[in-house]
C-alpha positions as a LaTeX table, in Angstrom:
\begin{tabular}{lrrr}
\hline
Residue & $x$ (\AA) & $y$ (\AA) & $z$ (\AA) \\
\hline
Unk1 & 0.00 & 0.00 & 0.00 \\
Unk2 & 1.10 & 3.63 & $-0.24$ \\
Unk3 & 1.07 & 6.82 & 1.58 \\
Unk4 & 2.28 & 10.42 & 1.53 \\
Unk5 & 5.06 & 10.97 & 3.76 \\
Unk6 & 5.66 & 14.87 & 4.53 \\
Unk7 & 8.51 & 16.05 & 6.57 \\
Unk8 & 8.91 & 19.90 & 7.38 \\
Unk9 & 11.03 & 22.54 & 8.54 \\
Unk10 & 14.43 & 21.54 & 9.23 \\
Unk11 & 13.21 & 17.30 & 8.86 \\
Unk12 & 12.58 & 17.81 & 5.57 \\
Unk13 & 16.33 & 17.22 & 5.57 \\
Unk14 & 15.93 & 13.30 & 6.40 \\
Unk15 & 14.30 & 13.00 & 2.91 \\
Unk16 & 15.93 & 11.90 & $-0.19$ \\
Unk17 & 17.51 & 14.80 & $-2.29$ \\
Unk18 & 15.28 & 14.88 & $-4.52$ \\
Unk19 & 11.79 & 15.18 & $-2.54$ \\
Unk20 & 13.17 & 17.90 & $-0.23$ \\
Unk21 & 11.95 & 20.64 & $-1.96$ \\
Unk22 & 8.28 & 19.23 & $-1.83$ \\
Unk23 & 8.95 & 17.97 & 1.30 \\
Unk24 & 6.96 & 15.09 & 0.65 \\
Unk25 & 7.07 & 11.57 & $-1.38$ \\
Unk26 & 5.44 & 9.07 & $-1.68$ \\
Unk27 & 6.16 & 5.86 & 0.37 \\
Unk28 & 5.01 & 2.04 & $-0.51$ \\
Unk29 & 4.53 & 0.03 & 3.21 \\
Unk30 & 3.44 & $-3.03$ & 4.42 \\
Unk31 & 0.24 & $-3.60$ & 6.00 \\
Unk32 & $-0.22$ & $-3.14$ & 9.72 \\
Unk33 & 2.98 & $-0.51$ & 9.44 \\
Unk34 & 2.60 & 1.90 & 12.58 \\
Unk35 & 3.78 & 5.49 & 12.32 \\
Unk36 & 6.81 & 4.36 & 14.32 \\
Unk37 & 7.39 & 1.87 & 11.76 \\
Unk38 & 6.97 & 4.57 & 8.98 \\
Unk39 & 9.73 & 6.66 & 10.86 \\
Unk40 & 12.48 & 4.43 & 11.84 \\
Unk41 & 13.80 & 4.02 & 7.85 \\
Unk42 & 14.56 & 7.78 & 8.00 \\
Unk43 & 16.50 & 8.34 & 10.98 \\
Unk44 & 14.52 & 11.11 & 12.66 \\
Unk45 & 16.13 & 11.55 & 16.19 \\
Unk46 & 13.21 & 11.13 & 18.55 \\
Unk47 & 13.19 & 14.53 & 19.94 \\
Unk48 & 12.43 & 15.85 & 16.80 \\
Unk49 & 9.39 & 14.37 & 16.13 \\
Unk50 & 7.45 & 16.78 & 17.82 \\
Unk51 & 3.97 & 17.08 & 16.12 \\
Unk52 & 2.65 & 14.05 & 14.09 \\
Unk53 & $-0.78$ & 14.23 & 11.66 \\
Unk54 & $-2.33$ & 11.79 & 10.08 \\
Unk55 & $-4.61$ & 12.90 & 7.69 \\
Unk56 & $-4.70$ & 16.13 & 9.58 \\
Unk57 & $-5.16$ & 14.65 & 13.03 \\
Unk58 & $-2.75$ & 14.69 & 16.01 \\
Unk59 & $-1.65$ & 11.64 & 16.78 \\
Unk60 & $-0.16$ & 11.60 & 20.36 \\
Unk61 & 3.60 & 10.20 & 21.13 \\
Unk62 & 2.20 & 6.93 & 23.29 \\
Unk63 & $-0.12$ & 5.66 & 19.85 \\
Unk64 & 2.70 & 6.14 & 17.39 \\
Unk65 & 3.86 & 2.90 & 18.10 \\
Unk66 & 0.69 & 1.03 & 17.64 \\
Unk67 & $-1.52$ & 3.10 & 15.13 \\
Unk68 & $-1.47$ & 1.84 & 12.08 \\
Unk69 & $-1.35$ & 3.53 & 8.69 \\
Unk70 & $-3.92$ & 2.45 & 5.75 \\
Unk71 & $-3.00$ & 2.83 & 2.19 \\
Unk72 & $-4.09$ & 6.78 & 1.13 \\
Unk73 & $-2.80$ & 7.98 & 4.40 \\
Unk74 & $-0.98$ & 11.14 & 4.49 \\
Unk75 & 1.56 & 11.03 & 7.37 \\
Unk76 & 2.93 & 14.77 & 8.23 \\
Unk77 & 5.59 & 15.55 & 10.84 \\
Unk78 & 6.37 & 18.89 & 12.37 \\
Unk79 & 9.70 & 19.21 & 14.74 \\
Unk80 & 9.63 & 21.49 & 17.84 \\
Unk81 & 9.14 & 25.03 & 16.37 \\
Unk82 & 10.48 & 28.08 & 18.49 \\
Unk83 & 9.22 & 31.56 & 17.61 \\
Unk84 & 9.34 & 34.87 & 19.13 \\
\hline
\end{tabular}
């Protein structure tokens, strides 16, 4: 199955070269693939997953390791943003 995988701000770094500037890509997964499971290919350090949407809905740190993503899904991830 497939989803949309969308990294911003300074993650959109752990993407390939080429998707960076649309910081997103598709991505082909198995079935019953959590959003941990999603994550763990790219190398995001834990502490910079901050904000995680599926479909645009929050989904909190202690679920990410046991919701599961179903193919159309579009999985977006926000670090910790600072502002002033």
């Amino acid at each position: 199955m497939q989803i949309t995988f969308k990294l911003y701000a300074t993650l959109g770094d752990y993407l390939p070269a080429d998707r960076r500037r649309d910081n997103a890509m598709a991505l082909d997964i198995a079935d019953n693939t959590t959003v941990s499971d999603a994550i763990a290919p790219f190398g995001l350090p834990a502490k910079l997953v901050h904000l995680v949407l599926i479909n645009g809905h929050f989904v909190p740190p202690e679920q990410r390791a046991t919701r599961t993503l179903v193919d159309g899904d579009v999985l977006a991830i926000w670090p910790p943003i600072a502002g002033g």
